[in-house]
DSSP file (Angstrom, degrees, kcal/mol; ACC not computed):
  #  RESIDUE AA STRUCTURE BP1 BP2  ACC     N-H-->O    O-->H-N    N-H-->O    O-->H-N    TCO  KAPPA ALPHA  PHI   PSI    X-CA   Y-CA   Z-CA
    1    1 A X              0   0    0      0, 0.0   110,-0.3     0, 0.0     2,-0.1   0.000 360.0 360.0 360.0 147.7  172.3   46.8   87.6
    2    2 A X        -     0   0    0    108,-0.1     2,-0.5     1,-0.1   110,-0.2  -0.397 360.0 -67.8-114.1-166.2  174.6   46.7   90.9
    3    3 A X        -     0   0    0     -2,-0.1    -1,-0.1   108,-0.1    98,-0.0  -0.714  49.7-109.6-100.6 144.5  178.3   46.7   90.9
    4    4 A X     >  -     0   0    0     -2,-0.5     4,-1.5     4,-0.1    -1,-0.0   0.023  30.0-109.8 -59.7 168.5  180.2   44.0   89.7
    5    5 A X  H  > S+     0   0    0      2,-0.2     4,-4.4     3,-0.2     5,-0.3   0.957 126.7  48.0 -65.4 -57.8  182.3   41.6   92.6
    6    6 A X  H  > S+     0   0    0      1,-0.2     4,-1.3     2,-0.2    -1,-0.2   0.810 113.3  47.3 -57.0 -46.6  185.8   43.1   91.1
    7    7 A X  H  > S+     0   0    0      2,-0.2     4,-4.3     3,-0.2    -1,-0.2   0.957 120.6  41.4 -55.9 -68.6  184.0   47.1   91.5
    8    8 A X  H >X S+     0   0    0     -4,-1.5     4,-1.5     1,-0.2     3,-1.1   0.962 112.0  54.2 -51.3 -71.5  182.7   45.8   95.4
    9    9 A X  H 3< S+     0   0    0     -4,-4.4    -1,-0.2     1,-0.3    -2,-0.2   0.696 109.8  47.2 -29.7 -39.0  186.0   44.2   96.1
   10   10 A X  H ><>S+     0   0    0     -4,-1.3     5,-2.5    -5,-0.3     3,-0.9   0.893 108.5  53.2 -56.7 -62.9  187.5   47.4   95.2
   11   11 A X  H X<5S+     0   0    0     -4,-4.3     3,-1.7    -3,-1.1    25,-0.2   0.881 109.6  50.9 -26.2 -64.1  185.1   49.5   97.4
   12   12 A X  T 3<5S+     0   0    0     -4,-1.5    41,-0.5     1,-0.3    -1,-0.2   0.122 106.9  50.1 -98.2  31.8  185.9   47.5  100.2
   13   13 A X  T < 5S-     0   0    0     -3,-0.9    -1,-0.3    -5,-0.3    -2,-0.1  -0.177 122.3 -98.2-119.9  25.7  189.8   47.7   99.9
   14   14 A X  T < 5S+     0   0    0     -3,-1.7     2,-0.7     1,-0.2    -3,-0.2   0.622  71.3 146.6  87.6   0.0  189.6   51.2   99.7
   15   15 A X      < -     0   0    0     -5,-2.5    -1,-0.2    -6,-0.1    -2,-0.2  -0.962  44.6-126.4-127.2 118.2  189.8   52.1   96.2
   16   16 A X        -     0   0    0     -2,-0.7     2,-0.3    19,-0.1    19,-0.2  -0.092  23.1-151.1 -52.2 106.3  187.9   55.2   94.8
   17   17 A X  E     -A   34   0A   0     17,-2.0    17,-3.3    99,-0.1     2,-0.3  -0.696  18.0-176.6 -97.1 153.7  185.9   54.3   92.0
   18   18 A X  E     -AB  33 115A   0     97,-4.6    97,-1.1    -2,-0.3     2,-0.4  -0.959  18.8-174.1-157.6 151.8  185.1   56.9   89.1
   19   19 A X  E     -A   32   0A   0     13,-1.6     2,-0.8    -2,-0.3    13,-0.6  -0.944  28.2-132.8-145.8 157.8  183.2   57.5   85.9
   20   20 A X  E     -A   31   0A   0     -2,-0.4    11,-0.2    11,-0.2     2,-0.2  -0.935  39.1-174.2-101.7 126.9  183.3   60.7   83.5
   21   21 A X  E     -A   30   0A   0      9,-4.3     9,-0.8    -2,-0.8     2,-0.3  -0.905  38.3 -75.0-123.8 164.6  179.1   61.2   83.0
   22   22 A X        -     0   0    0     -2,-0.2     7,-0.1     1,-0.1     9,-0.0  -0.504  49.7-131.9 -69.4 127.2  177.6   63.8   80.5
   23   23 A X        -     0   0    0     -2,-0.3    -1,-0.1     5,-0.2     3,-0.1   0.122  18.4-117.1 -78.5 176.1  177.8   67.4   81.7
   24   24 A X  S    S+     0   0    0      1,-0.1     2,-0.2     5,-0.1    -1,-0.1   0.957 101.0  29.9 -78.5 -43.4  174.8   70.3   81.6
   25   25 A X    >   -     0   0    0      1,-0.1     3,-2.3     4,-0.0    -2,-0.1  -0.710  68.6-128.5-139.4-175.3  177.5   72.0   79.1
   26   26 A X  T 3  S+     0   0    0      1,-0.3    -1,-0.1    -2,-0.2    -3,-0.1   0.941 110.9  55.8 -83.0 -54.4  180.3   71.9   76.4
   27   27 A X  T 3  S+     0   0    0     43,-0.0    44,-3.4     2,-0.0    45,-0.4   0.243 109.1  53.9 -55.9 -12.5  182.4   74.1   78.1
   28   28 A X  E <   - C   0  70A   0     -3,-2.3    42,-0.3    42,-0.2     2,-0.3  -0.877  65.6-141.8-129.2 154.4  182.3   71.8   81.3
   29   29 A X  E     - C   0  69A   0     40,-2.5    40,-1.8    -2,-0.3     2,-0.6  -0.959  15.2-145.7-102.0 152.9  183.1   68.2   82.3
   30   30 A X  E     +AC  21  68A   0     -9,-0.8    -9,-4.3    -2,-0.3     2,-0.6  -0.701  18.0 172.1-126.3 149.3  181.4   66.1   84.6
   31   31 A X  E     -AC  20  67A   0     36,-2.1    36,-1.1    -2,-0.6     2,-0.5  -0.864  20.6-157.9-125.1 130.8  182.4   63.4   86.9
   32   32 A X  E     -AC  19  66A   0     -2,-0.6   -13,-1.6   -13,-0.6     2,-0.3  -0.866  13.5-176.1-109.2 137.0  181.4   61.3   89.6
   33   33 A X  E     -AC  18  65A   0     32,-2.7    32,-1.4    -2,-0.5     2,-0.4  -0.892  10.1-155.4-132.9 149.5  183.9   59.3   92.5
   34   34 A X  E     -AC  17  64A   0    -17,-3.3   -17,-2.0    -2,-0.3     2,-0.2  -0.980  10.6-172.9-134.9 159.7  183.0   56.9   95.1
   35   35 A X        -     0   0    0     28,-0.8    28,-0.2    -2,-0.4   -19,-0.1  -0.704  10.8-164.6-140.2  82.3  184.8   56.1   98.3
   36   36 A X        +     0   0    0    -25,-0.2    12,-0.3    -2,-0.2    26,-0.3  -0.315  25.9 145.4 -60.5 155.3  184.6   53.6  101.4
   37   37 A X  B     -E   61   0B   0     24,-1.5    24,-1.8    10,-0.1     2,-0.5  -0.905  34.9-127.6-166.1-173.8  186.1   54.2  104.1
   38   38 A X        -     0   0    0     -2,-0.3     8,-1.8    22,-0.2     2,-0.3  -0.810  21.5-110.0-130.2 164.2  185.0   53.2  108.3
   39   39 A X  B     -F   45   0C   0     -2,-0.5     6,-0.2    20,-0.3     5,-0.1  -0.465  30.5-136.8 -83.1 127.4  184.7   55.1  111.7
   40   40 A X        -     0   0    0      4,-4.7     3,-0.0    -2,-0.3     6,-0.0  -0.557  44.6 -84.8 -82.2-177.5  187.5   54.1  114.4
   41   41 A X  S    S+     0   0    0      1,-0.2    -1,-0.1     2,-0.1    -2,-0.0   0.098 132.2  62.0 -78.1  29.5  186.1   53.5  118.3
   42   42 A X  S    S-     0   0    0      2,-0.2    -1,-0.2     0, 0.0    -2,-0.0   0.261 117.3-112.7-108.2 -12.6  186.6   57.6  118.7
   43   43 A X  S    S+     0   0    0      1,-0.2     2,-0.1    -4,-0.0    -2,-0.1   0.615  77.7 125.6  92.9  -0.7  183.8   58.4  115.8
   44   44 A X        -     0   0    0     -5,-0.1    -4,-4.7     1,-0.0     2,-0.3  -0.715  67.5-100.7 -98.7 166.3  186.6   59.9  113.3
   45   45 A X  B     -F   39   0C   0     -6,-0.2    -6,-0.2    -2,-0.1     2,-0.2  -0.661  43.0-162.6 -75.6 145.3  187.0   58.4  109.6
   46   46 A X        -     0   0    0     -8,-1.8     2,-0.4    -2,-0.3    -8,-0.2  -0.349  24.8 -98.6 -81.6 166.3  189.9   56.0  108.9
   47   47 A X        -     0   0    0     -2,-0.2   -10,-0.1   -10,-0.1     2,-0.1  -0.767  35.4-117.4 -90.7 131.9  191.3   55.0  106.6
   48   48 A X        -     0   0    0     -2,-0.4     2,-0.4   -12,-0.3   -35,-0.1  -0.466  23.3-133.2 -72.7 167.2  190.5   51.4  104.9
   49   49 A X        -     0   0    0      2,-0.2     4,-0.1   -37,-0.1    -3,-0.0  -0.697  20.6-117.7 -97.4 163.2  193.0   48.9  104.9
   50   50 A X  S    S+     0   0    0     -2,-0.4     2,-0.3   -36,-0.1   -37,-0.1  -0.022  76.1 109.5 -93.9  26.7  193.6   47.1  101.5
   51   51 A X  S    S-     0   0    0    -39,-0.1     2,-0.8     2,-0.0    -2,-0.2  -0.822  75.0-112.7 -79.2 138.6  192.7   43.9  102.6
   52   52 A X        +     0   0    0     -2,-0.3     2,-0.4   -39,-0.1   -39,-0.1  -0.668  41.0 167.9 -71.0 117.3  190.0   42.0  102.0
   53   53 A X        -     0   0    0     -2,-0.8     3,-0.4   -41,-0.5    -4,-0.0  -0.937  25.7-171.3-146.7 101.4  188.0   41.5  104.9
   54   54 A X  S >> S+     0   0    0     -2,-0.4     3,-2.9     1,-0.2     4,-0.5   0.908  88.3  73.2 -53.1 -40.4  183.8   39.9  105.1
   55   55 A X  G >4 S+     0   0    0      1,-0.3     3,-0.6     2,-0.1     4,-0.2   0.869 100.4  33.5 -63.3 -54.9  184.0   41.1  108.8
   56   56 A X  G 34 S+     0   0    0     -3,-0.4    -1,-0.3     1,-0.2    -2,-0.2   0.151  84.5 102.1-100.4  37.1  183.6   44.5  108.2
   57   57 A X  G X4 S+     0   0    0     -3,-2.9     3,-1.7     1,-0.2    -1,-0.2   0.978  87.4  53.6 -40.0 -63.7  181.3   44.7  105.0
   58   58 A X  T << S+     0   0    0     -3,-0.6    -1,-0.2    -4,-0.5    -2,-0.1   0.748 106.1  48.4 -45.2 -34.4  178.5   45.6  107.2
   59   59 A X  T 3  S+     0   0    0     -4,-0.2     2,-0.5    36,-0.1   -20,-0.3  -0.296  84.4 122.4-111.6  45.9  180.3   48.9  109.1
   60   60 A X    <   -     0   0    0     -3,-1.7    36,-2.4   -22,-0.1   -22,-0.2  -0.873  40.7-173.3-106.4 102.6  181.5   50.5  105.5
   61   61 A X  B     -E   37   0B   0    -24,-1.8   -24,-1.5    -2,-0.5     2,-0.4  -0.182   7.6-166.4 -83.2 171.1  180.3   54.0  104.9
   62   62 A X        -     0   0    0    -26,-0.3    31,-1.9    34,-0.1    32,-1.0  -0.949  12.1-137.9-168.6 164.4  181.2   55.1  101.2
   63   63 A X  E     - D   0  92A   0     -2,-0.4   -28,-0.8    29,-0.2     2,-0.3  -0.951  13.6-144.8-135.4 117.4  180.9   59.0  100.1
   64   64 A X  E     -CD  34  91A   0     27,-2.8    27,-2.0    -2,-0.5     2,-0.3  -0.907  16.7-169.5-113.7 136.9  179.4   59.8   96.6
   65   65 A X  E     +CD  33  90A   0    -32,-1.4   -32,-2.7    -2,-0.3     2,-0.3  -0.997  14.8 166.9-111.1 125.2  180.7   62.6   94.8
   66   66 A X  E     +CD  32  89A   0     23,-3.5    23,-2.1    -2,-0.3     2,-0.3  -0.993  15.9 148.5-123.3 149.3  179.5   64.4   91.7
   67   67 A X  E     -C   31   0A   0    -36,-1.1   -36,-2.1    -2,-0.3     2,-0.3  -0.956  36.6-128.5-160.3-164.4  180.7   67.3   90.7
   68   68 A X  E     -CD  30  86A   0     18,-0.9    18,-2.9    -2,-0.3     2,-0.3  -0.934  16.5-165.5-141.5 152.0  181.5   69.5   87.1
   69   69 A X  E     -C   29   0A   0    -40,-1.8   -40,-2.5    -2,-0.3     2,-0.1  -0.923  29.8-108.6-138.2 146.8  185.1   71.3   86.1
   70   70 A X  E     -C   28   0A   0     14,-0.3     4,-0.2    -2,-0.3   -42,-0.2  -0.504  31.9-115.7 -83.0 137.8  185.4   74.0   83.1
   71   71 A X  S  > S+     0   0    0    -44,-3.4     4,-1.6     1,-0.2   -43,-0.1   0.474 104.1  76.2 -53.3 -13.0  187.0   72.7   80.3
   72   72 A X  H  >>S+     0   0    0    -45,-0.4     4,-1.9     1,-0.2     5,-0.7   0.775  78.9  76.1 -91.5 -30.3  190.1   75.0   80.4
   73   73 A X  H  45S+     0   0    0      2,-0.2     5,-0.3     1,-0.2     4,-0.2   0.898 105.6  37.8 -56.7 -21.3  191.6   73.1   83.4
   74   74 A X  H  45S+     0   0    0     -4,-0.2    -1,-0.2     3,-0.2    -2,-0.2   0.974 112.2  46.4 -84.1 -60.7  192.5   70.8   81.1
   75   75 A X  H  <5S+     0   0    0     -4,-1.6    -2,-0.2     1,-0.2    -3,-0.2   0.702 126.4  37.9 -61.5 -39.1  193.5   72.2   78.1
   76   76 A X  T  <5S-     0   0    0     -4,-1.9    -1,-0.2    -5,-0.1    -2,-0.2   0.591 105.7-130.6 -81.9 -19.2  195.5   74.5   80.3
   77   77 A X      < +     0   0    0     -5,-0.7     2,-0.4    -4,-0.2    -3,-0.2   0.982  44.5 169.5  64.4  49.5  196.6   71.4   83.2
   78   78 A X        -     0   0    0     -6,-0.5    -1,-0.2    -5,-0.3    -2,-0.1  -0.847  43.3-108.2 -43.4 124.9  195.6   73.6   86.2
   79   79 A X        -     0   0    0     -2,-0.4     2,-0.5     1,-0.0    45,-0.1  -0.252  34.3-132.9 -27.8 126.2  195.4   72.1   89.6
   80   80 A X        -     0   0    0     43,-0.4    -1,-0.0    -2,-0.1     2,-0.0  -0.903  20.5-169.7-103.5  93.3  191.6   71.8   90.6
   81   81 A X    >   -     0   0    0     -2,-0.5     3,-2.9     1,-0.1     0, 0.0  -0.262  39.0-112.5 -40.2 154.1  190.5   73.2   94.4
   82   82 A X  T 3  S+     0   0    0      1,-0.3     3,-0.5     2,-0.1    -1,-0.1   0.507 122.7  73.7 -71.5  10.2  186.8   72.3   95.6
   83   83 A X  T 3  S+     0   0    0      1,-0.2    -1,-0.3     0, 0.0    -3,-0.0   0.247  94.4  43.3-111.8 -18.4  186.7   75.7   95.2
   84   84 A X  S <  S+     0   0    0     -3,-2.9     2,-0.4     2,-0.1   -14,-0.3  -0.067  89.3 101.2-124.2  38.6  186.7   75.4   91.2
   85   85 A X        -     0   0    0     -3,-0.5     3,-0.2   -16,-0.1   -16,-0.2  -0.864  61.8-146.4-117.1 146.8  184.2   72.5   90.8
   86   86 A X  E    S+D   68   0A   0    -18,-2.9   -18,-0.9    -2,-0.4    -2,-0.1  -0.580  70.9   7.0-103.1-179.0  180.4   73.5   89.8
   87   87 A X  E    S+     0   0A   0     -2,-0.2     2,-0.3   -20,-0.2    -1,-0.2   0.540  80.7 179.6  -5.5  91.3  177.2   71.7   90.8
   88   88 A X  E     -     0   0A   0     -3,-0.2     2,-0.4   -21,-0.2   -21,-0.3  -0.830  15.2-174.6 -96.8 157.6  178.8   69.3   93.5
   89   89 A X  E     -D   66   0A   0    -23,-2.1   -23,-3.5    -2,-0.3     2,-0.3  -0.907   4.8-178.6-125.9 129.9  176.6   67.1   95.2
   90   90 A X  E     -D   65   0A   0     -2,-0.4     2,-0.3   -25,-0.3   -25,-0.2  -0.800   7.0-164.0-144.3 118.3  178.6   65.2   97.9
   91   91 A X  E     -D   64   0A   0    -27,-2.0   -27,-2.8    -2,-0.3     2,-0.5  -0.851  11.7-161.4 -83.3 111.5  176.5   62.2  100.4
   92   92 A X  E     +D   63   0A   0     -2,-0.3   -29,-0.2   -29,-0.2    -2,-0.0  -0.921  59.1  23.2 -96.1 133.2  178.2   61.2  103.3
   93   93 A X        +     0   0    0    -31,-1.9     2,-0.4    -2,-0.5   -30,-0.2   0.603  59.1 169.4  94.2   0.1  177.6   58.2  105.3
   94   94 A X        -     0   0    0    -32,-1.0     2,-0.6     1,-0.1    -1,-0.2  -0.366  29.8-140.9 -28.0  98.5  176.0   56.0  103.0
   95   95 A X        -     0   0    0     -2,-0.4   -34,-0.2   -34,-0.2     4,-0.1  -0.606  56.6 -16.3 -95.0 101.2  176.1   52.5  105.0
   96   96 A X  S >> S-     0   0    0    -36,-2.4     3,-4.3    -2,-0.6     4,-1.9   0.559  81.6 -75.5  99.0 111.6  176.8   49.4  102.9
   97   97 A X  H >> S+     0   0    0      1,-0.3     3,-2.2     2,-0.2     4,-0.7   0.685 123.0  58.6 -18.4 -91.3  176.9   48.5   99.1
   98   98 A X  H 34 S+     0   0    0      1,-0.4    -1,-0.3     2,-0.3    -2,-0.1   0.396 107.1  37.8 -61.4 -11.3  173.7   48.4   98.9
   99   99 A X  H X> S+     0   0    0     -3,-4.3     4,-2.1    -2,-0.4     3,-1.5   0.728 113.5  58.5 -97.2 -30.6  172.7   51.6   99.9
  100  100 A X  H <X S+     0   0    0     -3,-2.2     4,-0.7    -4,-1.9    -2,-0.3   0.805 107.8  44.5 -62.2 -34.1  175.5   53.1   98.1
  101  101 A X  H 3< S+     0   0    0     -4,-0.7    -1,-0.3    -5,-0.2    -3,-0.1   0.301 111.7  54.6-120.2  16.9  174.4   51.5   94.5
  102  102 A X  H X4 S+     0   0    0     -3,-1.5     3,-0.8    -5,-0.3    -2,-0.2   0.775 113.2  48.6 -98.5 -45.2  170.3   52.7   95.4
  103  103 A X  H >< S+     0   0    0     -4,-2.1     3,-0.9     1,-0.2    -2,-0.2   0.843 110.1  48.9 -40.7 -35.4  172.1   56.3   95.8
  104  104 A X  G >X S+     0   0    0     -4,-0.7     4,-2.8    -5,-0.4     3,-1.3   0.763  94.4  75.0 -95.3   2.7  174.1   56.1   92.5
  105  105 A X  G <4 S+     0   0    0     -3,-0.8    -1,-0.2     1,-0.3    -2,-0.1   0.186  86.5  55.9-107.9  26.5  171.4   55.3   90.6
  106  106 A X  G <4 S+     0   0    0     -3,-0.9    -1,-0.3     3,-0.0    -2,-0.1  -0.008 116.9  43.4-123.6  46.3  169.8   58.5   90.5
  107  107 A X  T <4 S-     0   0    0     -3,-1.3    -2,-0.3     1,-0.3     2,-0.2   0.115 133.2  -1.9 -27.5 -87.9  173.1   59.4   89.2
  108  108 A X     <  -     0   0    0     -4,-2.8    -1,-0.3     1,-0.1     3,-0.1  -0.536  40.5-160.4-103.4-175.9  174.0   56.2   86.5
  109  109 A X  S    S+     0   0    0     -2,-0.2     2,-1.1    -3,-0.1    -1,-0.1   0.329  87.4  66.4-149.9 -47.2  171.8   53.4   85.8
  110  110 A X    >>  +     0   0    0      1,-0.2     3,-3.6     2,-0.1     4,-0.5  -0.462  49.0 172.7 -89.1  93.8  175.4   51.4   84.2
  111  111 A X  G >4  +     0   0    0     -2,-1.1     3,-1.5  -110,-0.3    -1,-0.2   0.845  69.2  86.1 -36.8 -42.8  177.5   51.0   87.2
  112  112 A X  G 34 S+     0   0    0      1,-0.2    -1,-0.3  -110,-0.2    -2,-0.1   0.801  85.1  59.5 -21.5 -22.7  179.7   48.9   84.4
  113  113 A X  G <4 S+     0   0    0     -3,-3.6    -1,-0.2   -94,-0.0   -95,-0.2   0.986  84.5  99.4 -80.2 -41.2  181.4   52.7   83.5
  114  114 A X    <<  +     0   0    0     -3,-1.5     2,-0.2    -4,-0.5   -95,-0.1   0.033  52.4 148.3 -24.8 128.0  182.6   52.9   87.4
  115  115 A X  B     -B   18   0A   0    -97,-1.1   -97,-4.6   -99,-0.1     5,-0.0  -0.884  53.8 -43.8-158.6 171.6  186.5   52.0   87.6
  116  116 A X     >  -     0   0    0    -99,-0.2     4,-1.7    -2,-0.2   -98,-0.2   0.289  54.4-126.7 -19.6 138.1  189.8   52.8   89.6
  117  117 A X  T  4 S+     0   0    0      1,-0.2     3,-0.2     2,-0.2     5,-0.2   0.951 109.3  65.4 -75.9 -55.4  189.8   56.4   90.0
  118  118 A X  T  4 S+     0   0    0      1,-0.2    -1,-0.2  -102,-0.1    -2,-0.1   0.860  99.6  59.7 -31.2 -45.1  193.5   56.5   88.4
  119  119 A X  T  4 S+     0   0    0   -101,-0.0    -1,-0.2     2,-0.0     2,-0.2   0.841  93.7  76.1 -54.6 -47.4  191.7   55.3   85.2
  120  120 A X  S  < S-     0   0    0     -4,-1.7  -101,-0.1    -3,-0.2    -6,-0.0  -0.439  83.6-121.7 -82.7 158.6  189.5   58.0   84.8
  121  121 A X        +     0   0    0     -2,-0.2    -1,-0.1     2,-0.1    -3,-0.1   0.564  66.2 128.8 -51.5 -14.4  190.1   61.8   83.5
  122  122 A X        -     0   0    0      1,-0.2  -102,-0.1    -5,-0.2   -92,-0.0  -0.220  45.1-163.0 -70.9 153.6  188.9   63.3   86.7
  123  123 A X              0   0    0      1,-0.1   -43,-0.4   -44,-0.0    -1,-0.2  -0.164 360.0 360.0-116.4  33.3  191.7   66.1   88.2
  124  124 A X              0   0    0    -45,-0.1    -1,-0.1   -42,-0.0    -2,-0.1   0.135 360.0 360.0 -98.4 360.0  190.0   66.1   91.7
C-alpha cells in the first residue's frame, strides 16, 4: 500500500510525516519521520516551499528517519538530542515518492499510520 494523495501532497509541501511503530522494548518508544526537501543550483539542501508544485515532483529527495527514545523522557518531559536516541537508522537522498514508499516498507507495510509530524508523540 503507497501513500495516500493528502500524505504525498504533504511530502511535497514540506511537511514531515510521522508514525509511532512498536519498539524492541517496554522501556523504549519507537518512531519513524519522513522529510522532502530539494538541492538549490550550489548542491546544498533547501528548504521546500509549501506550495504545491507538479514541476518539481521529479527533483524531491525525502530523508527517512527511525529511531527509539527511553521512556523516561517522557514521563519526565526532557528535551531529546540525537545524542539520546537508540538504534537510529537515517537514509538520505531518497529520490521521489516512489522510492521513498519501496524504502519505508521495510519499515511499515500501512503507510495509512503516517501523519503530520505535530500529530504524533515523537520529541525529536
Amino acid at each position: 500500500m503507497g501513500f495516500s494523495i493528502k500524505q504525498k501532497n504533504n511530502l511535497c509541501t514540506g511537511i514531515k510525516l510521522a508514525a509511532e511503530l512498536e519498539s524492541s522494548e517496554a522501556n523504549l518508544r519507537k518512531f519513524i519521520t519522513v522529510h522532502g526537501y530539494v538541492y538549490d543550483e550550489f548542491g546544498k539542501r533547501k528548504k521546500m516551499k509549501n506550495i504545491l508544485n507538479a514541476n518539481i515532483s521529479n527533483q524531491i529527495f525525502f530523508e527517512l528517519y527511525c529511531y527509539e527514545i527511553p521512556v523516561e523522557y517522557y514521563i519526565n518531559k526532557w528535551d531529546v538530542t540525537e545524542d539520546d536516541l537508540l538504534n537510529a537508522v537515517c537514509k538520505n537522498d531518497i529520490k521521489g515518492i516512489q522510492e521513498l514508499e519501496m524504502e519505508l516498507q521495510n519499515y511499515i507495510q500501512d503507510f495509512s499510520v503516517l501523519e503530520p509530524e505535530w500529530c504524533c508523540d515523537s520529541l525529536l
